[in-house]
Structure formats: structure tokens, C-alpha cells
N, CA and C atoms as an extended XYZ file, in Angstrom:
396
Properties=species:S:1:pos:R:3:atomname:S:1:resname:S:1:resid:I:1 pbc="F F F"
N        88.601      132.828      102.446 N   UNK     1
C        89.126      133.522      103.600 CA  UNK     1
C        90.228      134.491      103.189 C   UNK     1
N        91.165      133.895      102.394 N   UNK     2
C        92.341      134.961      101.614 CA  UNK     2
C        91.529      136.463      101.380 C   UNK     2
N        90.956      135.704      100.560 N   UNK     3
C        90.061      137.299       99.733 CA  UNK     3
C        89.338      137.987      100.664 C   UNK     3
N        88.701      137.501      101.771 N   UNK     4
C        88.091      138.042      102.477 CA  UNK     4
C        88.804      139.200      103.374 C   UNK     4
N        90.112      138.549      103.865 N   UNK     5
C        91.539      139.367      104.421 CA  UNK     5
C        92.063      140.019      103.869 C   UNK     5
N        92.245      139.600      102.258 N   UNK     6
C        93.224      140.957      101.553 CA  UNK     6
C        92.323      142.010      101.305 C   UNK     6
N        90.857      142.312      101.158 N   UNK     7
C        90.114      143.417      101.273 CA  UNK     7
C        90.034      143.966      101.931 C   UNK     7
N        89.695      143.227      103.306 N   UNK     8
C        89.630      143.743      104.286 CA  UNK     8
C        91.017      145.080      104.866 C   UNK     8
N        92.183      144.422      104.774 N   UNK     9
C        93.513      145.145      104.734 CA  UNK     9
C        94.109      146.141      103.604 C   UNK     9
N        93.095      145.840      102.739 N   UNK    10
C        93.938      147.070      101.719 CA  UNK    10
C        93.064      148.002      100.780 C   UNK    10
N        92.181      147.556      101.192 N   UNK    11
C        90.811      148.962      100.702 CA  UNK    11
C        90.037      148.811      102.082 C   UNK    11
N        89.224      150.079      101.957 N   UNK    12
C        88.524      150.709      102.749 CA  UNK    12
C        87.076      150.241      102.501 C   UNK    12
N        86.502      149.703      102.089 N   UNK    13
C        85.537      149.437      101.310 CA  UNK    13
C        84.947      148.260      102.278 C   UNK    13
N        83.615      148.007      102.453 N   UNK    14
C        82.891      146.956      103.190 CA  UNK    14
C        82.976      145.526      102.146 C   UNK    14
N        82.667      144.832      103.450 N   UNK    15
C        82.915      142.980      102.827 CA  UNK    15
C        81.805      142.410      103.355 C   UNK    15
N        81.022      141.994      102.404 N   UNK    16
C        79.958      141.125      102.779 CA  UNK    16
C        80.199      139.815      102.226 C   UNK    16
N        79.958      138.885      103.058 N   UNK    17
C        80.877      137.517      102.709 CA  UNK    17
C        79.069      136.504      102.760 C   UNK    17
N        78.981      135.704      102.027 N   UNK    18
C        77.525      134.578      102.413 CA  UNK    18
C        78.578      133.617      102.301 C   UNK    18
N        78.518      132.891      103.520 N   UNK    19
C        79.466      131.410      103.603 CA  UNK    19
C        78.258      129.850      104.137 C   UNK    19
N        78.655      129.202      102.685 N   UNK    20
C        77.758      128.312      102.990 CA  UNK    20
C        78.335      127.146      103.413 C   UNK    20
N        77.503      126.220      104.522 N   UNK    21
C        78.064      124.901      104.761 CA  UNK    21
C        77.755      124.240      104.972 C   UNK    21
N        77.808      122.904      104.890 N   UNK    22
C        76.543      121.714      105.348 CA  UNK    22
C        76.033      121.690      106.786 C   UNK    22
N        76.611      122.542      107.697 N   UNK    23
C        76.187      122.773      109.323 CA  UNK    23
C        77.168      123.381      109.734 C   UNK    23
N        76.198      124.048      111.276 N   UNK    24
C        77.501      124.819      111.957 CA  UNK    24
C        78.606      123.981      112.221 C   UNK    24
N        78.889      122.664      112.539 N   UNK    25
C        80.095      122.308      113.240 CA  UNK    25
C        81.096      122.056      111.595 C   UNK    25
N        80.580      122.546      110.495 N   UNK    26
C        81.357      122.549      109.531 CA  UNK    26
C        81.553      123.785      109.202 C   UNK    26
N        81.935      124.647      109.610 N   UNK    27
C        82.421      126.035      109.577 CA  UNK    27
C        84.028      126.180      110.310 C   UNK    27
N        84.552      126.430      109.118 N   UNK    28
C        86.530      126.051      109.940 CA  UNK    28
C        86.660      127.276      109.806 C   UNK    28
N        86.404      128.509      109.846 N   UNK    29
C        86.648      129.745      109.744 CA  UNK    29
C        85.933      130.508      110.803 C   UNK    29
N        85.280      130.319      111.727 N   UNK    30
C        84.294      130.829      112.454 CA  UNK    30
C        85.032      131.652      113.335 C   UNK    30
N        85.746      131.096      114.007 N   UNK    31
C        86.743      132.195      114.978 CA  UNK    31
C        87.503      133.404      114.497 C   UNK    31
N        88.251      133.089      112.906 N   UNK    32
C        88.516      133.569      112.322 CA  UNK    32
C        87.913      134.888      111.502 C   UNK    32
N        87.011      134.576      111.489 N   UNK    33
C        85.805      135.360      110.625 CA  UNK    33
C        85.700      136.521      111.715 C   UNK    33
N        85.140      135.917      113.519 N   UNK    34
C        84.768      136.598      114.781 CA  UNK    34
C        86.262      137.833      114.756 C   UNK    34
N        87.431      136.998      114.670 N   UNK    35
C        88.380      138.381      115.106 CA  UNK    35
C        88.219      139.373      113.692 C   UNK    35
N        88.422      138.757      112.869 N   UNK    36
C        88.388      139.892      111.464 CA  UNK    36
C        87.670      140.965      111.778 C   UNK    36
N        86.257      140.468      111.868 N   UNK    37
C        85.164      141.396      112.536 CA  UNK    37
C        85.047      142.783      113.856 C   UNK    37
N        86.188      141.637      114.568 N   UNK    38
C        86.749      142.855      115.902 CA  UNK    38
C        87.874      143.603      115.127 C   UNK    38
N        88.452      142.973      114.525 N   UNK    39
C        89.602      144.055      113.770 CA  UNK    39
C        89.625      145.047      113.227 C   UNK    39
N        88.085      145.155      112.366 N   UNK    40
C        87.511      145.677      111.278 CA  UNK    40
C        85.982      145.882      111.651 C   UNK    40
N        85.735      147.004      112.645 N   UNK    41
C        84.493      146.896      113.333 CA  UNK    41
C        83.543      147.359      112.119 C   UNK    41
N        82.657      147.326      111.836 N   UNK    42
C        81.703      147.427      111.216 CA  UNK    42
C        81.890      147.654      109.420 C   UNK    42
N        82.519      146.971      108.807 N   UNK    43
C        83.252      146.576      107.558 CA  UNK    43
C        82.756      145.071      107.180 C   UNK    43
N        82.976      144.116      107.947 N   UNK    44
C        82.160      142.768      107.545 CA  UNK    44
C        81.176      142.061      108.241 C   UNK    44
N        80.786      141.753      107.723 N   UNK    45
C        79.024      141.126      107.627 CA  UNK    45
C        79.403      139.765      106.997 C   UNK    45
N        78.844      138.975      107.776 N   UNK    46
C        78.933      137.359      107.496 CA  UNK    46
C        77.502      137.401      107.854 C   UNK    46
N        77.118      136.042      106.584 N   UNK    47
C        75.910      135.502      106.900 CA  UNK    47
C        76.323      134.204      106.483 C   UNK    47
N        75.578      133.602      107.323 N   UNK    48
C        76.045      131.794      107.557 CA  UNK    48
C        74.694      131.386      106.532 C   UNK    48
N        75.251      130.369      105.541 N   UNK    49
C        73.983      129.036      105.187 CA  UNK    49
C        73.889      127.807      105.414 C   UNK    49
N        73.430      127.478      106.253 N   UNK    50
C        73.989      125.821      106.501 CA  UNK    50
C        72.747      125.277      105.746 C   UNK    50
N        73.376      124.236      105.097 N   UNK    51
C        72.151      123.270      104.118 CA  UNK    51
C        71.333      122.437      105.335 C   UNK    51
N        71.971      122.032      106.155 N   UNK    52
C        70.880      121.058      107.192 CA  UNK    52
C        69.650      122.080      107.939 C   UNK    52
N        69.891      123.372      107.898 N   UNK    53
C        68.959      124.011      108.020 CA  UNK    53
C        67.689      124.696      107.086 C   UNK    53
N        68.440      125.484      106.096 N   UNK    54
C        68.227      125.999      104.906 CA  UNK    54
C        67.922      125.337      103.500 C   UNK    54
N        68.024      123.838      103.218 N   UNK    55
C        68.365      123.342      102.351 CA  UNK    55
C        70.029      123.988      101.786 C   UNK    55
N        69.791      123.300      100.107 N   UNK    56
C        71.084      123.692       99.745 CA  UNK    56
C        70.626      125.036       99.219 C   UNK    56
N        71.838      126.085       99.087 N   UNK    57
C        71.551      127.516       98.686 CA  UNK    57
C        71.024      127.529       97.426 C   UNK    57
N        69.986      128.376       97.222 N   UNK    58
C        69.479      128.315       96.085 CA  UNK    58
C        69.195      130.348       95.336 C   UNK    58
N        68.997      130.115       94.074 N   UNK    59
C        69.276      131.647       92.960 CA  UNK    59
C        68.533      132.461       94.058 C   UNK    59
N        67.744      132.573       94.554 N   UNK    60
C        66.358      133.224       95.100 CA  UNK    60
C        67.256      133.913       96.458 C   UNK    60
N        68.214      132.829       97.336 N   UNK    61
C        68.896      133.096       98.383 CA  UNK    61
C        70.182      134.109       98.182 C   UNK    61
N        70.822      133.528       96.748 N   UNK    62
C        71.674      134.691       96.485 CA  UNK    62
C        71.396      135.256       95.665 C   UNK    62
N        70.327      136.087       95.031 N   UNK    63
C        69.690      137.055       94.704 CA  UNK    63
C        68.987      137.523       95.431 C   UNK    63
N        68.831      137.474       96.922 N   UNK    64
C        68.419      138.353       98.124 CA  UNK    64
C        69.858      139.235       98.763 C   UNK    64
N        70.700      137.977       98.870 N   UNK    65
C        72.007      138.785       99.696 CA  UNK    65
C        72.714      139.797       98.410 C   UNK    65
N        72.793      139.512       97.560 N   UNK    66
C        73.337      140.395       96.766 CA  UNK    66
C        72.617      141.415       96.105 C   UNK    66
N        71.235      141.686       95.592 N   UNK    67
C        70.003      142.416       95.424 CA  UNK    67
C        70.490      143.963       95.734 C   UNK    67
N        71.220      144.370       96.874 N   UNK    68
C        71.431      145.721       97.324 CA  UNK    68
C        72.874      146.368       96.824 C   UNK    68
N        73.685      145.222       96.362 N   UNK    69
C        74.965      145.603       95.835 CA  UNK    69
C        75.217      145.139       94.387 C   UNK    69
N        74.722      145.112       93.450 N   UNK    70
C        74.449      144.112       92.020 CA  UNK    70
C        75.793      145.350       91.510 C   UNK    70
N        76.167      146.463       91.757 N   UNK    71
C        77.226      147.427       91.414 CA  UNK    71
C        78.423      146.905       91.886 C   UNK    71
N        78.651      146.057       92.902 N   UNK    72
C        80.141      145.701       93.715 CA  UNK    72
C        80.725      144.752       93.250 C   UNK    72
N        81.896      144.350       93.736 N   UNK    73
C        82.685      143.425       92.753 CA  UNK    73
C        82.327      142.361       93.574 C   UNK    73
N        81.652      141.043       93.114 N   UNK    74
C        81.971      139.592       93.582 CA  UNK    74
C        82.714      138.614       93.491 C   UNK    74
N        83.185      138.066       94.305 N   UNK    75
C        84.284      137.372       94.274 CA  UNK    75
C        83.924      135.971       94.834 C   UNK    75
N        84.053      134.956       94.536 N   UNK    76
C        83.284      133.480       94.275 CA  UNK    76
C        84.781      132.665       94.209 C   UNK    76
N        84.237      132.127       95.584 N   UNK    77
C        85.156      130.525       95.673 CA  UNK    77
C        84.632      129.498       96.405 C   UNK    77
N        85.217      128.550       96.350 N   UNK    78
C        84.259      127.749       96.372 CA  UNK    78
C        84.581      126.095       95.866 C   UNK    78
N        83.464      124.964       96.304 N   UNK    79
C        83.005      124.088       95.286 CA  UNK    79
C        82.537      124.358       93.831 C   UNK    79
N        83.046      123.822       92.981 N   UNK    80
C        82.273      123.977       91.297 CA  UNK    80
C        81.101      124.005       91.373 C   UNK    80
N        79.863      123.368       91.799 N   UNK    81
C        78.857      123.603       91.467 CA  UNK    81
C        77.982      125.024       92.361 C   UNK    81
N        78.487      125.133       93.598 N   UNK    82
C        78.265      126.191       93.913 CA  UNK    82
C        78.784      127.576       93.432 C   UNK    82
N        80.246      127.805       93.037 N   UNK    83
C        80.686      128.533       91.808 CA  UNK    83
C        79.731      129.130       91.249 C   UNK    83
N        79.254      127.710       90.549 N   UNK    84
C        78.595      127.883       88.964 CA  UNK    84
C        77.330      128.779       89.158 C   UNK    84
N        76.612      127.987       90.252 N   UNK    85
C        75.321      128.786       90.806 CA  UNK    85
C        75.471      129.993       90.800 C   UNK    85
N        76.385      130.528       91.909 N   UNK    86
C        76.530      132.306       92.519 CA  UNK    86
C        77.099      133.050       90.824 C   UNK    86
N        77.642      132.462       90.076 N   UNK    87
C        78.426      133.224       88.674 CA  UNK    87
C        76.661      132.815       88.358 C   UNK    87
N        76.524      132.287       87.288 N   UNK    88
C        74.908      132.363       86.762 CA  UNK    88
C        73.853      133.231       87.320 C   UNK    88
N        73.809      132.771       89.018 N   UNK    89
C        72.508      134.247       89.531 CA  UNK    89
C        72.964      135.473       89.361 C   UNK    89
N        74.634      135.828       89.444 N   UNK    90
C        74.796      137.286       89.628 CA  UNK    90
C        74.486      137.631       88.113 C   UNK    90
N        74.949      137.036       87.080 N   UNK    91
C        74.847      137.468       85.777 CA  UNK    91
C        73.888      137.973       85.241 C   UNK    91
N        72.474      136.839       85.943 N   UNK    92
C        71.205      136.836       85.667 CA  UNK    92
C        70.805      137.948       85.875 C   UNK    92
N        71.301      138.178       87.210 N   UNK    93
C        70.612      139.542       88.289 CA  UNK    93
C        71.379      141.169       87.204 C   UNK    93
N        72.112      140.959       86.242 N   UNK    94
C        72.869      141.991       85.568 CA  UNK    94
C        74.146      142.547       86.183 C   UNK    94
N        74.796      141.488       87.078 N   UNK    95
C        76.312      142.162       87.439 CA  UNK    95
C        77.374      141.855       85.937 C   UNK    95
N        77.772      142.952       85.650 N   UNK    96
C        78.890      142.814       84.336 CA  UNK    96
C        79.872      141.978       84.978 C   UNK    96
N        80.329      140.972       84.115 N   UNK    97
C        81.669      140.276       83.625 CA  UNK    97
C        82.841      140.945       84.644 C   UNK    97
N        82.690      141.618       84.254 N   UNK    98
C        84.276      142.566       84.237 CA  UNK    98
C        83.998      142.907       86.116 C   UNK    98
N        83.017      142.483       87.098 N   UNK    99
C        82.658      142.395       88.374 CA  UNK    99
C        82.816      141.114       89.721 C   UNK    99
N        82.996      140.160       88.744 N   UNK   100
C        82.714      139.096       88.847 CA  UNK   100
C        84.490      137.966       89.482 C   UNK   100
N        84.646      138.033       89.649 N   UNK   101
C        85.783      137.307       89.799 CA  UNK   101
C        85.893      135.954       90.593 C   UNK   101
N        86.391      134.951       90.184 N   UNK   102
C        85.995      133.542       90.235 CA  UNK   102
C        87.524      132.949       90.789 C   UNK   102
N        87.910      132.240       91.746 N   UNK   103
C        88.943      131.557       92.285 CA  UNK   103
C        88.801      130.164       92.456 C   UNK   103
N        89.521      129.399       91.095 N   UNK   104
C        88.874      128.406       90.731 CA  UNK   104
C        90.824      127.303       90.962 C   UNK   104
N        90.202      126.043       91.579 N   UNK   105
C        91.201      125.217       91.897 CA  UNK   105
C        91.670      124.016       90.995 C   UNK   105
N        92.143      124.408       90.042 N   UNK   106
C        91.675      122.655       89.135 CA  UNK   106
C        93.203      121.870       88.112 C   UNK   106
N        93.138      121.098       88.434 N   UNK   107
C        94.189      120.085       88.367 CA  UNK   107
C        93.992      119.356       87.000 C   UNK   107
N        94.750      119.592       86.374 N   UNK   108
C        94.234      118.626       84.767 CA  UNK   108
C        94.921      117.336       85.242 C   UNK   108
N        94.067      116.703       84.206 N   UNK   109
C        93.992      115.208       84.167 CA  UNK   109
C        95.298      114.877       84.214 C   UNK   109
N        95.649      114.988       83.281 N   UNK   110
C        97.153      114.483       83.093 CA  UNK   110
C        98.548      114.913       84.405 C   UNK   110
N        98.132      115.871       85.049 N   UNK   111
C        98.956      116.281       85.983 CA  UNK   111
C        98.594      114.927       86.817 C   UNK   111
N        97.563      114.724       87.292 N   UNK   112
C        96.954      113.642       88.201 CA  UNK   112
C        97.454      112.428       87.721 C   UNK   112
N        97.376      112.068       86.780 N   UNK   113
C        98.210      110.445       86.366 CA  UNK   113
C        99.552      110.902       86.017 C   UNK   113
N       100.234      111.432       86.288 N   UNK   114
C       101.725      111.660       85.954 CA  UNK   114
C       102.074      111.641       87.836 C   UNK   114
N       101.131      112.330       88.452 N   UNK   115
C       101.210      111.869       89.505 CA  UNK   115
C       101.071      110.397       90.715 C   UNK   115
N       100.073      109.994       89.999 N   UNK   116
C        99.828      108.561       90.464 CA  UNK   116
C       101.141      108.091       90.019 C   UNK   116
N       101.847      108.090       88.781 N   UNK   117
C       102.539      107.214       87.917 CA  UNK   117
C       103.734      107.411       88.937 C   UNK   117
N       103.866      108.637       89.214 N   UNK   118
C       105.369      108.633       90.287 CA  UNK   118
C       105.384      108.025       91.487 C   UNK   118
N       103.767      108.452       91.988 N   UNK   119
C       104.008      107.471       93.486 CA  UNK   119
C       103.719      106.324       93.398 C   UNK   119
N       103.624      105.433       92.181 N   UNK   120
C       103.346      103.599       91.965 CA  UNK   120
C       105.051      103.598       91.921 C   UNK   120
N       105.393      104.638       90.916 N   UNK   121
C       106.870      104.207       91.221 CA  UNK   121
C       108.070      104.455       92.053 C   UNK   121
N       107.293      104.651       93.246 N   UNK   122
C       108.105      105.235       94.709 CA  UNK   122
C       107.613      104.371       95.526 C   UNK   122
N       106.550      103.764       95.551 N   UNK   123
C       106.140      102.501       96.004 CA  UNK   123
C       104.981      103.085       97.089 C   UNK   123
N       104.477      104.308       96.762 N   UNK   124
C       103.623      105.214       97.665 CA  UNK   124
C       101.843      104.542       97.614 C   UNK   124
N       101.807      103.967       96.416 N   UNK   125
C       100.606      103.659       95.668 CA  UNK   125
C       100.332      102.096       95.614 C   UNK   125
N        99.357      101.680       96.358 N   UNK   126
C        99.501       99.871       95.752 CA  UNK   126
C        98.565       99.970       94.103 C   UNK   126
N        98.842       99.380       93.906 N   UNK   127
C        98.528       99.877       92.007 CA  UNK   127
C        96.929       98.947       92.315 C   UNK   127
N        97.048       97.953       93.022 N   UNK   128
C        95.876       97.184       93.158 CA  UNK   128
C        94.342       98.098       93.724 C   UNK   128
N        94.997       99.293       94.278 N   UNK   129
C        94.179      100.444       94.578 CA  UNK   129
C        94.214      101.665       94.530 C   UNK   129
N        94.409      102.203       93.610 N   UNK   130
C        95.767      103.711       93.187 CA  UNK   130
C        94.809      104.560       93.703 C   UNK   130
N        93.380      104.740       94.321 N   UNK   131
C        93.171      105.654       94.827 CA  UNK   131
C        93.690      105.890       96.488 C   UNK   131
N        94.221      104.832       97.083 N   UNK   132
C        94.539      105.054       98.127 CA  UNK   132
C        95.923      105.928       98.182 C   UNK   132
């Protein structure tokens, strides 16, 4: 959604967004998406994938939506394995590297048990179940 807004506001340039989700009532951006759209009349294009309809998205699906722009910059966020998918088809399809841009969330290991370790010792954590 960030990326989708800071384009939208600071180049002139159209946004075609494919937002996938396991169903419509799992779409937390939908209203959001609707005003952007009034804000920015004919600049973005949303296309919805819901897996309970569609299955899960597959190379064939985003090598259709992207097929007409393989020149534009993509920008991919996301779950990891969906990531991985949309970076692999565009590559496949011949979008250069240097097009591609990936917004990736990830927490090393050790940050995560240095974390547990503080809240066992704040008393945040019952150790008998440290995922809680």
C-alpha cells in the first residue's frame, strides 16, 4: 500500500497493482485502494486474486497482468513465497534486475531469541511455552 501511495503522489506515471488474497473479506485495503482511485482518476488499476476463487496465483496469471508492461519497474511485496513467484516469472518473462524491486521483511534469528530471552526475563513469556 506504501508503494502504491508514494507513486501514486510523486510521479505521474500509472500504477497497476495485482493484489492477491485468500478472499474478498480478506482484503484490508479495499476502501483504501477505492479513494486512491477517486484521487487519482484513471492512474490505478487494481485487479483482485482471491485463491478461494482463482486457486493460488500462478506464473501464467502473472505473466498475463504484466505481459503489456515487461519495460516498467515492479515492485513486489508481499509473503516470501509469493515474492519469490512474481521475482522468478518477471525475470523469466525478461524484466532486467535493475526493474525489479523487492520489499522484503525479515528478522534474523538471533534478533528473535535475544528477544524471547528479554521477555522470559520480564516475566512476559512462560518459558513452559515461549511461543505464547
Amino acid at each position: 500500500m506504501s508503494i502504491t501511495k508514494h507513486m501514486l503522489a510523486t510521479t505521474k506515471r500509472p500504477v497497476r497493482l495485482l493484489y492477491a488474497n485468500r478472499d474478498p473479506k480478506s482484503v484490508i485495503f479495499d476502501a483504501a485502494l477505492a479513494a486512491l482511485a477517486a484521487e487519482y482518476p484513471g492512474r490505478l488499476a487494481v485487479r483482485h486474486h482471491f485463491d478461494t476463487d482463482d486457486g493460488f496465483l500462478t506464473t501464467e496469471a502473472i505473466a498475463q497482468f504484466v505481459a503489456a508492461d515487461l519495460d516498467a519497474d515492479i515492485y513486489i511485496c508481499g509473503p516470501g513465497p509469493f515474492m519469490d513467484l512474481v521475482e522468478s516469472t518477471v525475470q523469466t518473462l525478461g524484466v532486467v534486475p535493475e526493474r525489479i524491486f523487492i520489499e522484503r521483511f525479515l528478522v534474523e534469528q538471533a534478533e528473535k531469541t535475544d528477544a524471547l530471552i528479554d521477555d522470559e526475563a520480564a516475566g512476559a513469556v512462560d518459558p513452559r511455552c515461549p511461543t505464547r
